[in-house]
N, C-alpha and C positions, 0 to 999 in steps of 0.2 A: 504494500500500500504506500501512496505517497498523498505528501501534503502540500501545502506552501504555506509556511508559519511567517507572520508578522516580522521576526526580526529572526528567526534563524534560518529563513528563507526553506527552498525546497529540498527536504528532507524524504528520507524511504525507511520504510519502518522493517525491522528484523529483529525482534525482540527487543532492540533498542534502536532510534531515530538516530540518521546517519546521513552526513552526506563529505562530497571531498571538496575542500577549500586550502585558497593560496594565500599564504600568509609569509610575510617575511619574517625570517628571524638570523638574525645577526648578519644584516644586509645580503642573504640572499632568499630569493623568493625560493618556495618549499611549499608543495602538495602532501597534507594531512589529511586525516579523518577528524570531523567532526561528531561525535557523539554525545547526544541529549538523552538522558530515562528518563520514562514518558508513558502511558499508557498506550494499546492500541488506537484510540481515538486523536491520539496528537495532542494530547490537556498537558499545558506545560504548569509548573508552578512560576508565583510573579518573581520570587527569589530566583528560579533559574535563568530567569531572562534579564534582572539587574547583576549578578554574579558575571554571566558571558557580555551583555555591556560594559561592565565595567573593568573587565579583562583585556576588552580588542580597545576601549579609550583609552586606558594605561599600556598596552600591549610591547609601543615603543620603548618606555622606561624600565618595564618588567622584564628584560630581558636578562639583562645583565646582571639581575638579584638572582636570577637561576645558577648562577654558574659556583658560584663560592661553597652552596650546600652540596651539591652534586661533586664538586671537589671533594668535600669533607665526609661526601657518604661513599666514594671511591679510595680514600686514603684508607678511611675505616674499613671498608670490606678486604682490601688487600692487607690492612694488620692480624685483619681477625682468620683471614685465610692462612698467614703467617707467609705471604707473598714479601713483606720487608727483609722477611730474613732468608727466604730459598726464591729464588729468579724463578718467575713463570714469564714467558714473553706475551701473555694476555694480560698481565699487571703491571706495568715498567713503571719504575721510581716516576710522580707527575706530582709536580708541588705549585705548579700554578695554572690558573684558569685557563690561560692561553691554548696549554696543551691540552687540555679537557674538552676546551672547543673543536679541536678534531678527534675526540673520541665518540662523539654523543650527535644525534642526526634527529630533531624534531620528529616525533611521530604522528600526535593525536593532541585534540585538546577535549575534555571529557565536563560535560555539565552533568553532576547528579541530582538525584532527586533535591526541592529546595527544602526539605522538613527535616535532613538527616542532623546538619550541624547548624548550630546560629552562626549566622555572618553569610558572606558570598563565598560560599565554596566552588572549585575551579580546580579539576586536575590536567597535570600537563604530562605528555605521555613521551618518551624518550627510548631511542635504541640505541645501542652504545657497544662499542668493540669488544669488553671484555664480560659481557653477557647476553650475549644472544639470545638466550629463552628468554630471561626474565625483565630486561634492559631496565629501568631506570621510570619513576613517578616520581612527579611531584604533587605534594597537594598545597594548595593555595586556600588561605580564610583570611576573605578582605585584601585579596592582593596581595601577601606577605605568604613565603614558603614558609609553614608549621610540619610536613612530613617530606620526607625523601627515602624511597625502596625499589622497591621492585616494581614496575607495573602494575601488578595485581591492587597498590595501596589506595587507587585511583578509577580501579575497571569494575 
């Protein structure tokens, strides 16, 4: 089934509303998934539709806040892997953002239901060279990264 929503435009429903959009991120344009949960009928909540506003109106400044956690959840995985102390070449010594910028490739940006958390919740979806199955989430309340994991913390 498809729809055309007021501000998330046209959408197809597959258990969750979905459609692909181009968005830049870190000046280069990038084809994502868009994903909204939603009932079959297309009923969005008002919080999901001020959460994804107020994500694409900050979208240019919020970029750059992504990068420092997703550093510090990759330093952390590779301590806890004990990758610091035995060389794996899917984990190589990365102490700054710069380098993390070519490890990580925008995937999705994920609006959930608006009743789960208070605030504008907004996850940002990430695939990333040194995990492939599980690549990388952000969650976003009010604009500000509160989670950084796997995928899964955000889908």
């Amino acid at each position: 089934m498809k729809i055309n929503d007021s501000v998330f435009g046209e959408l197809e429903y597959d258990y969750v509303w979905t459609k692909e959009i181009t968005i830049k991120f870190l000046e280069n344009e990038k084809k994502i998934s868009l994903i909204i949960k939603g009932d079959e009928e297309g009923r969005f909540d008002e919080e999901q539709y001020l959460a994804y506003q107020a994500l694409i109106q900050s979208w240019n400044q919020l970029q750059q806040n992504f990068l420092q956690p997703i550093l510090e959840y990759y330093q952390q995985s590779r301590y806890e892997l004990g990758y610091d102390i035995a060389l794996n070449e899917n984990y190589p010594l990365v102490e700054t953002t710069d380098r993390i910028v070519d490890m990580i490739e925008l995937d999705g940006i994920v609006v959930p239901y608006g009743d789960i958390r208070e605030g504008r919740d907004i996850g940002i979806l990430f695939n990333c060279t040194w995990d492939n199955e599980n690549g990388v989430g952000l969650r976003l309340l009010n604009e500000e990264v509160v989670e950084v994991g796997y995928q899964d913390i955000v889908i």
